[in-house]
C-alpha positions as CSV (number, residue, x, y, z in Angstrom):
1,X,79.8,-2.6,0.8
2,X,76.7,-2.0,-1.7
3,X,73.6,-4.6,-0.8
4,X,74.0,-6.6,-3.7
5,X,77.8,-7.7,-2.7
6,X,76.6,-7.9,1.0
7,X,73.3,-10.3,-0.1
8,X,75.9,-12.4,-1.9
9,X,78.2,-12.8,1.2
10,X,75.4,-13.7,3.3
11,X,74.3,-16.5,0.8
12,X,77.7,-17.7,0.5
13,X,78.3,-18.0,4.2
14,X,75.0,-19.0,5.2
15,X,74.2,-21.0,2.4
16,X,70.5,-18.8,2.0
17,X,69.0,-15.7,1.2
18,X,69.0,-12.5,2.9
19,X,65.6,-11.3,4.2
20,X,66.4,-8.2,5.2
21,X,68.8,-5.0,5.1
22,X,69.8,-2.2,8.0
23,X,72.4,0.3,8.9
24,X,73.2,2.4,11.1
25,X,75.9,5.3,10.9
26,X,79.0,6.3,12.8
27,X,79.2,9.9,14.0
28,X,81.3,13.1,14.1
29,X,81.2,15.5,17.1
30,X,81.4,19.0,15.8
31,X,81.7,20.6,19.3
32,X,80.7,19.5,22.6
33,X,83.7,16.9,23.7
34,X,83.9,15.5,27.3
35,X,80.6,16.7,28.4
36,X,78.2,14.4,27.7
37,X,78.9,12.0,30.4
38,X,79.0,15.1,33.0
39,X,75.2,16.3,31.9
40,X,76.1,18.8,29.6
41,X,75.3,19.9,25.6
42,X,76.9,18.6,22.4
43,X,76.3,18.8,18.5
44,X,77.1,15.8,17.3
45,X,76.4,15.0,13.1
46,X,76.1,11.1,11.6
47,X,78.0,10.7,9.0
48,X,78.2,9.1,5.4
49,X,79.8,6.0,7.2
50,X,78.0,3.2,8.5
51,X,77.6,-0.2,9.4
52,X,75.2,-2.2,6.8
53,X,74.0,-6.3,8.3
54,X,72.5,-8.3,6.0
55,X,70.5,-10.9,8.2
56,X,67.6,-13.6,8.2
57,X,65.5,-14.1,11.0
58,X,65.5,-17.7,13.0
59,X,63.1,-19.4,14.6
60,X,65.2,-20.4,17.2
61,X,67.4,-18.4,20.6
62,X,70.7,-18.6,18.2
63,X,72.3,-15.3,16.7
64,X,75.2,-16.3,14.3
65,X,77.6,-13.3,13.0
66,X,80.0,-13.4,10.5
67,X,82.2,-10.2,9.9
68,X,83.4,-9.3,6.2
69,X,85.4,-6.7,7.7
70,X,87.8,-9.2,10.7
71,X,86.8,-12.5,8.4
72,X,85.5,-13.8,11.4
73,X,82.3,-15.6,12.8
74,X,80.9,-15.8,16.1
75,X,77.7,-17.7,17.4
76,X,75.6,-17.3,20.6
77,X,72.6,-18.3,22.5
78,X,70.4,-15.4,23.6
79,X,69.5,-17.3,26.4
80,X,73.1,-18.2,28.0
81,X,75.1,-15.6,27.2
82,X,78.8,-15.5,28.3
83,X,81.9,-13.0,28.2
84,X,84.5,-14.6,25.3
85,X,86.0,-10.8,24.6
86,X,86.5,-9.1,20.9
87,X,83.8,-7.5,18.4
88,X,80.9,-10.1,19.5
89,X,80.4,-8.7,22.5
90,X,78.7,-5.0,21.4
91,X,76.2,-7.6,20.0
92,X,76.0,-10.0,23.1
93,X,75.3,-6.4,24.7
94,X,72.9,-5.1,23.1
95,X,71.0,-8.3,23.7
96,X,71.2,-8.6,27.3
97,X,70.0,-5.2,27.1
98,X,66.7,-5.6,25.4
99,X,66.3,-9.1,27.7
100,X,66.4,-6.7,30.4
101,X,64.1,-4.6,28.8
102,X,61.8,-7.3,28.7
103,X,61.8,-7.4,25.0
104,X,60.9,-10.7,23.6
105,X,63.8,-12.2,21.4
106,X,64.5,-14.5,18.5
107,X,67.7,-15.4,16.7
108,X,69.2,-14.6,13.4
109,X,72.2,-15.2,11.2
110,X,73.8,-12.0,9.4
111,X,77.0,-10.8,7.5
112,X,78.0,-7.5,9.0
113,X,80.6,-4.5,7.3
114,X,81.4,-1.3,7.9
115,X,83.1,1.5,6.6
116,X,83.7,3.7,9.8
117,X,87.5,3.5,10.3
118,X,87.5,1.4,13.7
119,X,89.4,3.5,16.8
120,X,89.3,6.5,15.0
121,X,86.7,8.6,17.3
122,X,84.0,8.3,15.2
123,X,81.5,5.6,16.8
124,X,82.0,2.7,15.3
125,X,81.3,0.7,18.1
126,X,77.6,2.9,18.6
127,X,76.7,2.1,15.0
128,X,77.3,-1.8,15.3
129,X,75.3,-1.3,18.8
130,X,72.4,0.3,17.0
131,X,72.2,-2.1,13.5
132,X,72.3,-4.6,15.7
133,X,69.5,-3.7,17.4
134,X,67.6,-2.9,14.3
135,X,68.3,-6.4,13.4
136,X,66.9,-7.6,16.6
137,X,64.1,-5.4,15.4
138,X,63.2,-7.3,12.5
139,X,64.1,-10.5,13.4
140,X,61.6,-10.4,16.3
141,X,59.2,-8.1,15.2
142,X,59.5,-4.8,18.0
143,X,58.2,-1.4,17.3
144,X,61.3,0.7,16.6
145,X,61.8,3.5,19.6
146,X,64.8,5.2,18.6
147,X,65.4,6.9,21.8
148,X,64.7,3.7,24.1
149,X,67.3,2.0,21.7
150,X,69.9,4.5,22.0
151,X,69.6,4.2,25.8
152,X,70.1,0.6,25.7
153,X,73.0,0.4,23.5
154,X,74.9,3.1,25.9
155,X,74.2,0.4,28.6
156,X,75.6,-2.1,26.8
157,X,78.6,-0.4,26.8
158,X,79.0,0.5,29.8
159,X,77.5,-2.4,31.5
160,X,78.4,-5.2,29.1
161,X,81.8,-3.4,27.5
162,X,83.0,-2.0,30.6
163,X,83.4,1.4,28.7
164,X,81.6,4.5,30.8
165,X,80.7,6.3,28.0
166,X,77.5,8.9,27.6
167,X,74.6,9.3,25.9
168,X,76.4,10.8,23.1
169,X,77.1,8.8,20.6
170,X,74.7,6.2,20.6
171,X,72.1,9.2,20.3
172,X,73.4,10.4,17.1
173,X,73.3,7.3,15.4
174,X,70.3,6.1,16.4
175,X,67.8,9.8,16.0
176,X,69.8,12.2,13.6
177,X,68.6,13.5,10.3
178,X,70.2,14.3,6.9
179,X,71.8,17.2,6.5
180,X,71.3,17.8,10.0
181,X,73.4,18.3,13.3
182,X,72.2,17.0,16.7
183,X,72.1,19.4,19.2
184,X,71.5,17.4,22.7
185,X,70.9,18.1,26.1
186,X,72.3,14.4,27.4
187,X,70.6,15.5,31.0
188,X,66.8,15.2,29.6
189,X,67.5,13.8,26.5
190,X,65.8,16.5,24.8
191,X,67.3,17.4,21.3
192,X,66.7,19.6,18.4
193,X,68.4,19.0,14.3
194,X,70.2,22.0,13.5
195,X,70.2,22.5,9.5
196,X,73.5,22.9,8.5
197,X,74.8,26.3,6.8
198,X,75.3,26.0,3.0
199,X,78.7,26.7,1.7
200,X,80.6,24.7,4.0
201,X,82.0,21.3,4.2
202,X,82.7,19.0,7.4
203,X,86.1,16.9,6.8
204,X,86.9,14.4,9.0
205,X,91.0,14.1,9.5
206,X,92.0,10.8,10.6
207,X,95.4,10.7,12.0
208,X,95.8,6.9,11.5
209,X,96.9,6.6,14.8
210,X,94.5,4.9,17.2
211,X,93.8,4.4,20.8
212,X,92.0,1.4,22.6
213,X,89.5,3.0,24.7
214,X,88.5,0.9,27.5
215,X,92.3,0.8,28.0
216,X,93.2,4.9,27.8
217,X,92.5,7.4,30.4
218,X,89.0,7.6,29.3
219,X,87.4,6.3,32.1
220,X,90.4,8.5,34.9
221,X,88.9,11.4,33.1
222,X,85.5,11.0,33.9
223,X,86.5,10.4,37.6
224,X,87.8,13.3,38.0
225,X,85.2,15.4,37.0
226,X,82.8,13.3,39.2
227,X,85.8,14.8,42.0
228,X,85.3,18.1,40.5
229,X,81.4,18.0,41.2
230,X,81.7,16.7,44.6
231,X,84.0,19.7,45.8
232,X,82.0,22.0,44.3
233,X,78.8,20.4,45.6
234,X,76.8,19.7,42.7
235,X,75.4,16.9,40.7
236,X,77.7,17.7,37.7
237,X,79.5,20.5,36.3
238,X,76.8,21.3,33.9
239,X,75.5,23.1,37.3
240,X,78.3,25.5,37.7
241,X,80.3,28.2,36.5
242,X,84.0,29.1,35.4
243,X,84.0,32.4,38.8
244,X,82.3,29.2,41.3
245,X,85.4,27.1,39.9
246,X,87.8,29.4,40.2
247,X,87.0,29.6,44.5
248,X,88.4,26.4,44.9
249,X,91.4,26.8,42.7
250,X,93.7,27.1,45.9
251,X,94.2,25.5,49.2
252,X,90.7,24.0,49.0
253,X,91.7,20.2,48.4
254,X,90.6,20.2,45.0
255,X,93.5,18.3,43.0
256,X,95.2,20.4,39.6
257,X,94.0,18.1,37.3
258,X,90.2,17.8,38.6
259,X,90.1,21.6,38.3
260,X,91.4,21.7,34.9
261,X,89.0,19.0,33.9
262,X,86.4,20.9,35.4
263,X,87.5,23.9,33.5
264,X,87.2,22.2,30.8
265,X,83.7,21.3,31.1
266,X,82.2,23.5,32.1
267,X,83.9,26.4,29.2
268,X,82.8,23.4,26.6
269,X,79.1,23.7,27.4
270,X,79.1,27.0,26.7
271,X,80.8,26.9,23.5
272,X,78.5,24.2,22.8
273,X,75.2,26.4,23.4
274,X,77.3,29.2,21.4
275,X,77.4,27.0,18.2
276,X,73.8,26.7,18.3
277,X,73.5,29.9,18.1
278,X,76.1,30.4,15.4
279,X,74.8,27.7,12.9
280,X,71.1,29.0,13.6
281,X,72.2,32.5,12.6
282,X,75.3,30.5,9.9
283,X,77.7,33.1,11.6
284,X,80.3,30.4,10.6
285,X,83.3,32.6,11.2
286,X,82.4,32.4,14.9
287,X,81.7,29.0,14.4
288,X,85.3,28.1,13.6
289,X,86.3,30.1,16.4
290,X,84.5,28.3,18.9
291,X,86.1,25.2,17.5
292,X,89.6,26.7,18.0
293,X,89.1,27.0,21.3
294,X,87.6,23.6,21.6
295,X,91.0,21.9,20.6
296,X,92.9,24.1,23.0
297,X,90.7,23.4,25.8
298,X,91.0,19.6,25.5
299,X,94.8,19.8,24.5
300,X,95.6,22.0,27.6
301,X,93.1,21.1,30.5
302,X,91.2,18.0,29.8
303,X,94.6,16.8,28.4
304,X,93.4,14.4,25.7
305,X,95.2,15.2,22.8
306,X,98.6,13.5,21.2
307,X,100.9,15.1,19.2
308,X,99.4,13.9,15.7
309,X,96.0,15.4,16.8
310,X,97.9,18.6,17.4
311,X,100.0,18.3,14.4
312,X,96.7,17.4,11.6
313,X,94.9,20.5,13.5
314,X,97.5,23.1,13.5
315,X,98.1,22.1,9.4
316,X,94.2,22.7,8.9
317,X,93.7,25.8,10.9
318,X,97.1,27.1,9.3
319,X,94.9,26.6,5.2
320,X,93.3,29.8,4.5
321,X,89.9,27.8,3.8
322,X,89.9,26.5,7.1
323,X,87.0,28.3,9.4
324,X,88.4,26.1,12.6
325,X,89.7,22.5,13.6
326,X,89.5,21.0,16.6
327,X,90.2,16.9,18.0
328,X,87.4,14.8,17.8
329,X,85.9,11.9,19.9
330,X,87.2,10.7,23.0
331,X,91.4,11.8,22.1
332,X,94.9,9.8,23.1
333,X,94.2,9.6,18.8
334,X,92.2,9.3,16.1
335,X,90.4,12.5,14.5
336,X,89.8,15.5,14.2
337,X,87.0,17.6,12.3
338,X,87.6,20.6,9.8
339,X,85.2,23.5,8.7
340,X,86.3,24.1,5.1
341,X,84.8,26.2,2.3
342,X,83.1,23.6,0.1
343,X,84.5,25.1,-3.2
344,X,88.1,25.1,-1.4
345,X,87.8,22.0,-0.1
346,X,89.6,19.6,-2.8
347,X,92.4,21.8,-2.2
348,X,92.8,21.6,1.2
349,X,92.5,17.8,1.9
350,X,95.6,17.7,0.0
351,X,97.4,20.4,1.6
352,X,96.8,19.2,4.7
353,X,97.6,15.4,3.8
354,X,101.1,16.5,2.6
355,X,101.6,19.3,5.5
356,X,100.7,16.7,8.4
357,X,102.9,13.8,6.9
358,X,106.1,16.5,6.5
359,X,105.5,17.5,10.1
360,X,104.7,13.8,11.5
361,X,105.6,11.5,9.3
362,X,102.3,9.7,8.6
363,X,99.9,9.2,6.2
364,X,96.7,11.2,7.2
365,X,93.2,9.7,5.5
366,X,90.8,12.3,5.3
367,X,86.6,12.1,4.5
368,X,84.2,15.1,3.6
369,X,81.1,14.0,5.6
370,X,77.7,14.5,4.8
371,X,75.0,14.8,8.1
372,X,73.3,11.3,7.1
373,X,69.7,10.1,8.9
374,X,70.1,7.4,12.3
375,X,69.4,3.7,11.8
376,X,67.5,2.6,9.9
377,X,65.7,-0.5,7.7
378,X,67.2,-0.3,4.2
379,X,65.1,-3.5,2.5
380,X,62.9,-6.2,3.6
381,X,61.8,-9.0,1.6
């Protein structure tokens, strides 16, 4: 939704004007799946999707939300705040968060929308995190620290949510830079913005089929990885190798799946620090190769795939302007991520839509994705 429709909605809830504009964007992961929570590498890119809040500031402890996208409101006190389940709570969060932080609050009202498709692997939840908190940002007047934020919006989820989720995706939406990937080492937080090659285009194929993710496997997974790392004796798997794995493959008490998980991991990290390397020299043959194995990888050992991821990635990788596809996001549904030739690229959306619906029987939505900037302030008055 453009700011002029959004400043109307807000005056028409609210009965008032707007004050002030910000957004934040959803992200893609172009490689790197799966590690970020186990201290590892990934090259994540925000997107051309985001969520926009129109707010004004209040003098009082009272935040009130209304959605445009769920046509639903919600109202809390900053000061008492209490569990009462759907969308409200990323924002109830992110503000007992920065209370913890010690960060001084005041209230607001706002009209929110979005146009990340929600469930679809491509941080939807992160982005509504991180404009809230640039909300919070105006509303009570805070120096913005993009980094501190993105660490308090991944323990909102986690601690507020209940989803265990990394570093990842709340970093790329709050830091990233246009036409930029994120390449982030989610141990030290230290990251670098990899230009992307020219030439190429980053579609986003959403499967339409969706997974709720405090409810999957998500959360199994990363248990047994933290199993993996305890056999092996380390602190995660970013500290080992595929010939140290490989010793405790038999009769050593280390379960299948841990070890496949492992495997996994720790194969992912490198193909992670190998894209670097392959956008920084734009060998994006190799690039698409790395991303083949990527899907494999987390279709046959971190087993987080479904058949309609399979199905959409096959179809691309099977179009002769395809460099690679792989699944994207946390899997069990959602998306998956295309390197295309940009002057092929009109052409293969389509073949792909019509190749994935003959073989599934569903109707595939796909977006080329420009790298975008983090959150940010778009007006205030």
């Amino acid at each position: 939704m453009d700011l002029k429709n959004l400043s109307l909605s807000f005056e028409s809830h609210f009965n008032a004007e707007a004050q002030a504009f910000v957004r934040a964007p959803g992200r893609v992961n172009l490689i790197g799946e799966h590690t970020d929570y186990n201290g590892g590498f990934v090259l994540p890119m925000a997107i051309d999707r985001e969520i926009r809040i129109a707010l004004r500031p209040r003098d009082d402890g009272i935040v009130r939300l209304f959605s445009l996208d769920f046509e639903a409101e919600s109202a809390f006190e900053i000061a008492s705040l209490t569990r009462t389940g759907g969308w409200a709570e990323y924002a109830k969060g992110i503000t007992a968060q920065l209370l913890q932080a010690g960060v001084a609050l005041k209230g607001f009202d706002a009209t929110l929308s979005g146009d990340i498709p929600v469930g679809a692997g491509l941080s939807s939840s992160a982005a509504l995190e991180l404009a809230l908190a640039r909300a919070f940002c105006v509303a009570s007047s805070f120096n913005w620290d993009a980094l501190q934020m993105a660490k308090l919006a991944q323990q909102a989820e986690n601690e507020w949510v209940g989803v265990q989720c990394g570093i990842m995706d709340q970093m790329a939406s709050a830091v990233c830079q246009a036409n930029r990937a994120l390449f982030l080492d989610c141990r030290s937080l230290e990251f670098q913005h990899i230009l992307l090659p020219k030439g190429i285009s980053v579609v986003v194929m959403d499967t339409t089929t969706r997974r709720g993710l405090a409810d999957s496997a998500y959360n199994e997974r990363r248990s047994e990885c933290e199993e993996a790392a305890r056999w092996l004796g380390v602190s995660s798997l970013r500290d080992t190798n595929v010939k140290n794995l490989n010793k405790w493959k038999a009769g050593c008490g280390l379960s299948e799946s841990a070890f496949k998980r492992a495997r996994h991991v720790i194969t992912e990290n490198q193909r992670a620090l190998s894209a670097v390397k392959a956008l920084k020299t734009e060998n994006v043959n190799y690039l698409g190769e790395l991303f083949n194995a990527s899907h494999a990888s987390l279709r046959d050992d971190f087993e987080v795939s479904n058949d309609a991821l399979n199905h959409i990635v096959e179809c691309a990788q099977a179009h002769s302007a395809c460099y690679g596809a792989r699944m994207t996001g946390a899997g069990f549904g959602g998306c998956a991520v295309a390197l295309v030739e940009e002057e092929k690229v009109e052409a293969f959306a389509q073949s792909v839509s019509e190749a994935y619906c003959q073989k599934s029987g569903l109707a595939a939505a796909l977006y080329v994705c420009r790298a975008s900037a983090g959150a940010s302030l778009l007006h205030q008055e």
